[in-house]
N, C-alpha and C positions, 0 to 999 in steps of 0.2 A: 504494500500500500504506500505512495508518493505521493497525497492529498498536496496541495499548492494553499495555501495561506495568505491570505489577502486582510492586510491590516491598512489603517490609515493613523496620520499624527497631526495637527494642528501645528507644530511649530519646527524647525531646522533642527535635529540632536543629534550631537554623538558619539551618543552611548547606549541607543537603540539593542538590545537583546532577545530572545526569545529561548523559553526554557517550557519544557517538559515535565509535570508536577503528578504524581497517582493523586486519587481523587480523596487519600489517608495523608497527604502532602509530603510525602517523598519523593525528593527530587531524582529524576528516570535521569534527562540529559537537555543540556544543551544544544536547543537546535540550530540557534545561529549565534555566532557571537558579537559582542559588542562592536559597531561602526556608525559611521553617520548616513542619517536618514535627510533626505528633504521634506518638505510640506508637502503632505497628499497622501495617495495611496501607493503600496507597492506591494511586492508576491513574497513570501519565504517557503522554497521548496522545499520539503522535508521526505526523509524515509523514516517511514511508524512501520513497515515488513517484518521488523523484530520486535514488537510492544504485543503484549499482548492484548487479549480484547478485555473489555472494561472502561469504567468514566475516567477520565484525566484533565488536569487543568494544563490549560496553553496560555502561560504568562509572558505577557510583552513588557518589557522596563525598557523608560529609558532613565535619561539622567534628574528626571525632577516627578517622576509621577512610575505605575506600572497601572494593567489592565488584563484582568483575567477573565476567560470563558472557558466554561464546558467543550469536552469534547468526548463521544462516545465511541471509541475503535472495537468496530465486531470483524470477525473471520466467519 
């Protein structure tokens, strides 16, 4: 599974991140690491092939705020 992740930011960061959380908040992995982001939208392509299935949070940081959502991976 290679889902494509489509996030947006209101402001220039960076220190933009994206982490991988089990839904008991252990931290799986690091999907992307810290870079800069411009204003707007953009993609972070990830492989979840090895996660197994179960709820997980997909935590976006950056440098002054983070933003978490659900995510459900079935097999």
């Amino acid at each position: 599974m290679n889902p494509t992740l489509r996030a947006s930011i209101s402001y220039t960061d960076d220190k933009v991140s994206c982490e991988l959380w089990s839904a008991k908040g252990d931290f799986i992995r690091l999907l992307q690491a810290a870079q800069i982001r411009e204003v707007g939208s953009f993609d972070i392509n990830v492989d979840l092939s090895d996660v197994a299935a179960g709820l997980y949070l997909i935590v976006l940081k950056g440098s002054g705020s983070a933003v978490t959502e659900r995510i459900v991976i079935s097999k």
